[in-house]
C-alpha positions in Angstrom: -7.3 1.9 -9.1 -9.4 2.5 -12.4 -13.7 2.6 -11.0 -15.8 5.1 -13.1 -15.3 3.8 -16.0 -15.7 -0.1 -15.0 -18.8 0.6 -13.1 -20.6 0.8 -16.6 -19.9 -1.9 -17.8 -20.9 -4.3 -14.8 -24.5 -4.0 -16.0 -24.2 -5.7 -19.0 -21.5 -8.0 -17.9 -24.0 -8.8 -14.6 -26.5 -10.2 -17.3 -23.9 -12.5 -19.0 -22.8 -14.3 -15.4 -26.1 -15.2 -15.0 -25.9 -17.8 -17.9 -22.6 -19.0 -16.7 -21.9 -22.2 -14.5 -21.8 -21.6 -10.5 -18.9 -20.7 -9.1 -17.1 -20.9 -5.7 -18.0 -18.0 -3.3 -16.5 -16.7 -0.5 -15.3 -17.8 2.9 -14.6 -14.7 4.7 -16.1 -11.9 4.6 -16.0 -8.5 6.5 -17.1 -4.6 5.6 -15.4 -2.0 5.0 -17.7 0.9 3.2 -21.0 0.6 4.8 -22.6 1.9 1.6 -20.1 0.5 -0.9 -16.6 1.6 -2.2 -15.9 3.9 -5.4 -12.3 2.3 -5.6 -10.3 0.0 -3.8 -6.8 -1.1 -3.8 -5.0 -4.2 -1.6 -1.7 -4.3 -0.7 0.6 -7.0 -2.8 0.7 -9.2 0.7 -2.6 -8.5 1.7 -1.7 -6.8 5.0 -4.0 -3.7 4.1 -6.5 -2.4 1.9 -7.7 1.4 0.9 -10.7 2.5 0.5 -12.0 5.3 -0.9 -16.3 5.9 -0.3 -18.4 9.1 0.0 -19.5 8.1 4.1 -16.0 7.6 4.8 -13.4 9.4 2.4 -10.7 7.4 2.3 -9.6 5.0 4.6 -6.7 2.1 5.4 -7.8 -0.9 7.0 -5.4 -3.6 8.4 -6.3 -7.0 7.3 -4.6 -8.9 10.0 -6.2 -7.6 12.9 -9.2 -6.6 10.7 -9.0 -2.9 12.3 -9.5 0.7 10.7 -6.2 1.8 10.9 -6.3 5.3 9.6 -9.1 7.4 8.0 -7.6 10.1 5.4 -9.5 13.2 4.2 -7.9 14.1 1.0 -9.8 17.0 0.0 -12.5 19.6 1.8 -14.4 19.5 -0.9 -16.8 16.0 -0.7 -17.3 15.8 -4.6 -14.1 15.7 -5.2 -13.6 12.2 -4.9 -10.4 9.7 -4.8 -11.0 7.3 -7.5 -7.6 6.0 -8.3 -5.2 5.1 -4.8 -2.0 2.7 -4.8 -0.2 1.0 -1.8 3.9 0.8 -2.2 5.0 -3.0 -2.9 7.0 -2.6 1.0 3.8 -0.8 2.2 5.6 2.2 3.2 4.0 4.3 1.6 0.0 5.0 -0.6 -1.1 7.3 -2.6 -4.5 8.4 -3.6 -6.2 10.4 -6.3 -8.9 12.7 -7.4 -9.3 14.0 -10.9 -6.9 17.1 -10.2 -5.0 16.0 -7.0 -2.9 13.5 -5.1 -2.0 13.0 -2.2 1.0 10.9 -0.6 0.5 9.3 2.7 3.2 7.2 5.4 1.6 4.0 6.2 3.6 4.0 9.7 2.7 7.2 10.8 -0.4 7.9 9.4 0.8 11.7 8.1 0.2 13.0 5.5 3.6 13.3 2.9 2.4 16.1 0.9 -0.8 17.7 -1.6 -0.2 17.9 -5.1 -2.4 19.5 -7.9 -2.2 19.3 -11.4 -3.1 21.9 -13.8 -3.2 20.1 -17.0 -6.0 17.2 -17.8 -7.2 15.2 -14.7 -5.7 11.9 -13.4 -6.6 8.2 -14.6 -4.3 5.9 -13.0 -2.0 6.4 -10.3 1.0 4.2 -8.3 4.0 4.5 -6.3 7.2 3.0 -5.4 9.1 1.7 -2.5 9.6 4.4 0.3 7.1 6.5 -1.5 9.9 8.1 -3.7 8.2 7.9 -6.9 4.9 8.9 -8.1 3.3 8.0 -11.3 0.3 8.8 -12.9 -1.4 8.5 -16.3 -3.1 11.7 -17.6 -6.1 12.1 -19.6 -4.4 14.0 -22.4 -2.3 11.0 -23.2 0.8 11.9 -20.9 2.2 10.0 -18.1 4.0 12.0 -15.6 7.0 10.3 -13.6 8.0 12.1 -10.3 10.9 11.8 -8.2 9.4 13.7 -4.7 13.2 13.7 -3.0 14.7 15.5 -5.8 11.7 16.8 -7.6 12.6 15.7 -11.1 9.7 15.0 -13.3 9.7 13.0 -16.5 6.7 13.4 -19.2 6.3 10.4 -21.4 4.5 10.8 -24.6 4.5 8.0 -26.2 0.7 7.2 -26.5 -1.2 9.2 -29.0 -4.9 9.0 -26.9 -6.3 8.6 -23.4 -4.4 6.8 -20.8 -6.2 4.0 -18.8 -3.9 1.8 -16.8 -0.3 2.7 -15.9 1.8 -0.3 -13.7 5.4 0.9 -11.6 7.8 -1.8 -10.8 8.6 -1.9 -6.9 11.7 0.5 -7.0 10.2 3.5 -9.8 12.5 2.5 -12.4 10.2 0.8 -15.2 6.4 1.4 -16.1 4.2 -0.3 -18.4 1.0 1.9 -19.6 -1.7 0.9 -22.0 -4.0 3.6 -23.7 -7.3 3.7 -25.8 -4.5 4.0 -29.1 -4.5 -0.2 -28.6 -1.0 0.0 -27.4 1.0 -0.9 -24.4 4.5 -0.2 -23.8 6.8 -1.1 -21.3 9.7 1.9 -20.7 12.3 3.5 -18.8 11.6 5.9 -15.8 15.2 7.5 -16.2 15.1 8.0 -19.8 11.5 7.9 -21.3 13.1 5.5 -24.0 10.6 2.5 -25.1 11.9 -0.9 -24.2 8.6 -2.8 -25.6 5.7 -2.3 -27.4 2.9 -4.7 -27.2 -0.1 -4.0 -30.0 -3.4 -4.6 -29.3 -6.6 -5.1 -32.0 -8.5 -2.7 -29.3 -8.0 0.1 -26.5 -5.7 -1.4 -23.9 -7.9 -1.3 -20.6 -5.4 -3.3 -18.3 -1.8 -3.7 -17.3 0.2 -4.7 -14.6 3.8 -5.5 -13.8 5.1 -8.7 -11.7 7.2 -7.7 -8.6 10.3 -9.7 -10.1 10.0 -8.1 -13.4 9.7 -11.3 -15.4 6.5 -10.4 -16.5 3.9 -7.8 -18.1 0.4 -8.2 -18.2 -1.5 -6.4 -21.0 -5.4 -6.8 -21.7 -7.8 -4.9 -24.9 -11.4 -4.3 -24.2 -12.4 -7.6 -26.6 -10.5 -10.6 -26.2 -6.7 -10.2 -25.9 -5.2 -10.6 -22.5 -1.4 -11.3 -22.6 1.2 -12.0 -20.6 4.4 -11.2 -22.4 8.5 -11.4 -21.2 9.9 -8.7 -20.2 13.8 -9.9 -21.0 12.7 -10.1 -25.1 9.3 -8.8 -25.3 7.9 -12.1 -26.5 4.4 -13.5 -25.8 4.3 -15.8 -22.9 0.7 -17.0 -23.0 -2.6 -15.6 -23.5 -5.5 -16.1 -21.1 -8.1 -19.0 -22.5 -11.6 -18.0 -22.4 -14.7 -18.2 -24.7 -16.3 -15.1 -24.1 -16.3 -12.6 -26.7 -15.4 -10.0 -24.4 -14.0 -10.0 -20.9 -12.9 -6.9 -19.1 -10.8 -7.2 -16.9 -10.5 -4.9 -13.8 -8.0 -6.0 -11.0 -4.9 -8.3 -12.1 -2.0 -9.3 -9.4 1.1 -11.9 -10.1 1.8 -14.1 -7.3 5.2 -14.0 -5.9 7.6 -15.9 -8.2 5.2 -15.1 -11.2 3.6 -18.9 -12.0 0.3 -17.6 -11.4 -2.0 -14.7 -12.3 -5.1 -13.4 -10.8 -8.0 -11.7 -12.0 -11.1 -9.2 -11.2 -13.8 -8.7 -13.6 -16.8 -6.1 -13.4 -19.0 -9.2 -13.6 -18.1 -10.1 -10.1 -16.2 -13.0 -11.0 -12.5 -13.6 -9.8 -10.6 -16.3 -11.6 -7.3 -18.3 -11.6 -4.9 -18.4 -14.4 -1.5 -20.5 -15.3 0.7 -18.1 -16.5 2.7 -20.7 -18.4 -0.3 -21.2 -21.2 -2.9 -19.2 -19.8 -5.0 -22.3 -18.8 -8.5 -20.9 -16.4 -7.8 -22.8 -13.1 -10.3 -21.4 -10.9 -13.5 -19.3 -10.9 -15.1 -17.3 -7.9 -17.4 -15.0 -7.2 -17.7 -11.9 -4.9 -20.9 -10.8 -3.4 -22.9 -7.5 -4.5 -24.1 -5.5 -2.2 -27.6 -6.3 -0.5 -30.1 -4.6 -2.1 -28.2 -3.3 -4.5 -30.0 -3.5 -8.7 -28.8 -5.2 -10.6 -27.1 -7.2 -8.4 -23.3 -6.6 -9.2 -19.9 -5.8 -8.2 -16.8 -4.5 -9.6 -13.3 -6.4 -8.2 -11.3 -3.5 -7.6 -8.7 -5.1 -6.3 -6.8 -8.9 -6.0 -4.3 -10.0 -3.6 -2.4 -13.7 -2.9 -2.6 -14.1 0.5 -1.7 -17.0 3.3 1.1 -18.5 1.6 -0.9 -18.1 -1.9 -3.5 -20.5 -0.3 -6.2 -18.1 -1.1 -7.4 -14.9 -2.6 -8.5 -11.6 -0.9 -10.6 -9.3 -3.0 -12.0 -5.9 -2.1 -15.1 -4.9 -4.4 -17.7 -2.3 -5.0 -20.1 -3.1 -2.4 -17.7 -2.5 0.0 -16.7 -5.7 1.4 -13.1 -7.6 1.6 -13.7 -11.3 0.7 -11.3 -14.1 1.2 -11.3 -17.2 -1.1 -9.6 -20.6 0.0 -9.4 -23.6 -1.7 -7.5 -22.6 -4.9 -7.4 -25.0 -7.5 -3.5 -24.3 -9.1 -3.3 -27.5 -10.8 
């Protein structure tokens, strides 16, 4: 998960919310970075969440019994810090990154799977597949690099022609959708590096994520284009309703048989979408940190959870929130 870069912009965006309606807050909510988080990812069923913060490095919490499961120190050096870290869709497997480094960790055992450093650019987005078999990461010199770690066969796309902010890998490695400050997305092959999709953008594209069936793509520009397009013919779906001029978006999840779409903004606010025509059902908002000026948090991370009844979020100041009541209608 994407936080430098999102932090800035929560300022600005903090000043906007406070001319918005009131919205719904949260009904649960416990800490898990005492001082706040520097990036946070969620499970796709909820079960757990990892968190990466300065006290605490980087650590895996378990949702359900709302216990620290493991603590993971991922590098010696305590400015080298994880800012991008991805859970496997069958929660095998995470992995978590600093600017020159990842790291590949079993969720049963706790062991660590393996170090790895890079020696070109530094890392912007990260994720892995089922049984922790594929790593991929977006590059700062506009490459993504696709790794098989049981055969050690490595795959450099180069389709984008500037910096890479958000990569998405579908739950078995095999397809990736990326989206890169050249106001393009595109949705390829893992195998073959051959394009299946292009999506165009009238600004950087600073968002995209996959649906677990692979229906659906998810693409989003730093103005006001957030699309949801089919993955079958490439054609446009929907796009997100809104009146703000700009919305940034910072944590997006599908829910299970892709009807629905959920997203984080730097603003604190969480909000409900129809898929079908991009209809706003539902607006919440997670809590900044006490104390903290201006008082703002960044959604990190979004996750269906209890049957799709409600929303669990982990944010910036370092707490997991759960939202109930959805409004899906």
């Amino acid at each position: 998960m994407q936080s430098i870069r999102i932090l800035l912009i929560s300022v600005v965006s903090t000043l906007l919310m406070a001319c918005s309606p009131s919205a719904k807050q949260a009904t649960h909510t416990v800490e898990h970075a005492v001082r706040g988080a520097f990036a946070a990812a969620i499970s796709a069923d909820g079960h757990y969440s990892l968190i990466s913060s300065v006290e605490h490095g980087v650590s895996l919490w378990d949702n359900q019994t709302h216990g620290l499961k493991y603590q993971w120190q991922h590098s010696a050096d305590p400015e080298n810090l994880v800012h991008s870290l991805a859970i496997s869709y069958d929660n095998s497997f995470a992995v978590t990154a600093a600017n020159d480094t990842f790291a590949v960790w079993d969720i049963k055992t706790g062991k660590n799977q393996g170090y790895y450093q890079i020696k070109t650019a530094s890392i912007r987005d990260i994720a892995i597949s089922n049984q922790g078999r594929y790593v991929m990461y977006g590059r700062s010199d506009n490459v993504i690099v696709h790794l098989d770690l049981v055969n050690g066969r490595r795959l450099e796309f180069l389709g984008h022609q500037e910096k890479i902010n958000s990569i998405a890998l579908s739950p078995n490695g095999h397809f990736a959708l990326s989206g890169g400050n050249d106001y393009t997305a595109y949705f390829w092959d893992t195998k073959t590096g051959q394009v299946i999709h292009r999506f165009n953008h009238p600004s950087r594209v600073t968002k995209v994520a996959l649906d677990a069936r692979g229906q659906y793509a998810f693409t989003a520009d730093s103005l006001k284009k957030a699309s949801v397009w089919q993955l079958t013919s490439g054609d446009l779906v929907s796009q997100l309703q809104y009146i703000a001029r700009q919305k940034i978006f910072s944590a997006v999840r599908f829910n299970e048989d892709a009807t629905l779409i959920a997203t984080g903004s730097p603003n604190r606010e969480l909000s409900l979408w129809r898929i079908s025509d991009g209809k706003q059902l539902d607006t919440f908002l997670v809590k900044p940190r006490e104390g903290s000026r201006p008082k703002s948090a960044v959604v990190f991370d979004v996750a269906f959870t209890d049957n799709e009844r409600s929303l669990t979020t982990e944010g910036s100041s370092g707490l997991l929130e759960i939202f109930t009541d959805l409004d899906t209608q």
